[in-house]
C-alpha positions in Angstrom: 0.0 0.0 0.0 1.5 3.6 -1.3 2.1 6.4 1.6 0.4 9.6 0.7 1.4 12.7 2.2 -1.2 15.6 2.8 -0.8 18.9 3.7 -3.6 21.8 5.0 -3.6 24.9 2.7 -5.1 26.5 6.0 -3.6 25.5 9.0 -0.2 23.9 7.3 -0.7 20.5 9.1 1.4 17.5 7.3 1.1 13.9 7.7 1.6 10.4 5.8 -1.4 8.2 5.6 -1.0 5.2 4.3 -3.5 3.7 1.7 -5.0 1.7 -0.5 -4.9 3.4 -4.2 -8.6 2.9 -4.6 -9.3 4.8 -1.3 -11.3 8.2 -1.9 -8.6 11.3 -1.3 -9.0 12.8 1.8 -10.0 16.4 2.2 -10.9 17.5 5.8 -8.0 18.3 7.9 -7.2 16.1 10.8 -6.1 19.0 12.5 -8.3 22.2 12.1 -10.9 20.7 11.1 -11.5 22.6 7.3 -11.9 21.6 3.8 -8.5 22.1 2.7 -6.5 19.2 3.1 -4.8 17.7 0.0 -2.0 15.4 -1.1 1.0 16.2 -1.7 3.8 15.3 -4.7 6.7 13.9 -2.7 9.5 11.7 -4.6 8.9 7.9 -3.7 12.3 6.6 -1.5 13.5 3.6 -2.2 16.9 1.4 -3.1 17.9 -1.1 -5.2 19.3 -4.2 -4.0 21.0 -7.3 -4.8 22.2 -9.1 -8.1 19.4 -8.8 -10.9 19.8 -6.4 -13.8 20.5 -3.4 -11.5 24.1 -4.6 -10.6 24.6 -6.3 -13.8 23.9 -3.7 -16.2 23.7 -0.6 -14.6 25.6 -0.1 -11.0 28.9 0.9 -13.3 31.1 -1.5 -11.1 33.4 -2.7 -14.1 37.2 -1.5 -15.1 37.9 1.1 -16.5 39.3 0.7 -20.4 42.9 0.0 -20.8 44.7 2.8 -22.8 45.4 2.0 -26.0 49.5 0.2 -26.8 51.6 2.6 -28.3 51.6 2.8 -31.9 55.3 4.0 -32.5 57.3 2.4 -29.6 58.6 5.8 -29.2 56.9 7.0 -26.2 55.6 9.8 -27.5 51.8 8.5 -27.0 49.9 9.6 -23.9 50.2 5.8 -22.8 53.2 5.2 -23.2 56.0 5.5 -20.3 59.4 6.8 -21.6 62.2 4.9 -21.2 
């Protein structure tokens, strides 16, 4: 079941509720009493976990590239190391 939070346009009393996504919306404030209670848009916490596709294709846990072998043998490349 989703949290919802709701805030009073008139008094400015927040709270979570928790419920069902069918419930109606509530409106009267727990608080004060009035008409003016709504929900709120809040960003939905939560966390990824374990070893499915999240880890495997996405967490960005791999090496990075090896440069590239010189091409000259000089060590004029930015990967080489002069002798």
């Amino acid at each position: 079941m989703p949290i919802y939070e709701y805030r009073c346009d008139s008094c400015g009393f927040q709270k979570e509720h928790l419920q069902k996504m069918s419930d109606p919306q509530l409106t009267t404030c727990p608080e004060c009493g009035k008409e003016s209670y709504s929900k709120q848009l809040s960003a939905a916490g939560f966390q990824l976990k374990g070893n499915g596709w999240y880890a495997t294709d996405f967490k960005g846990g791999g090496k990075p590239a090896a440069p590239a072998p010189c091409q000259t043998g000089e060590g004029s490349c930015s990967s080489c190391v002069a002798n």
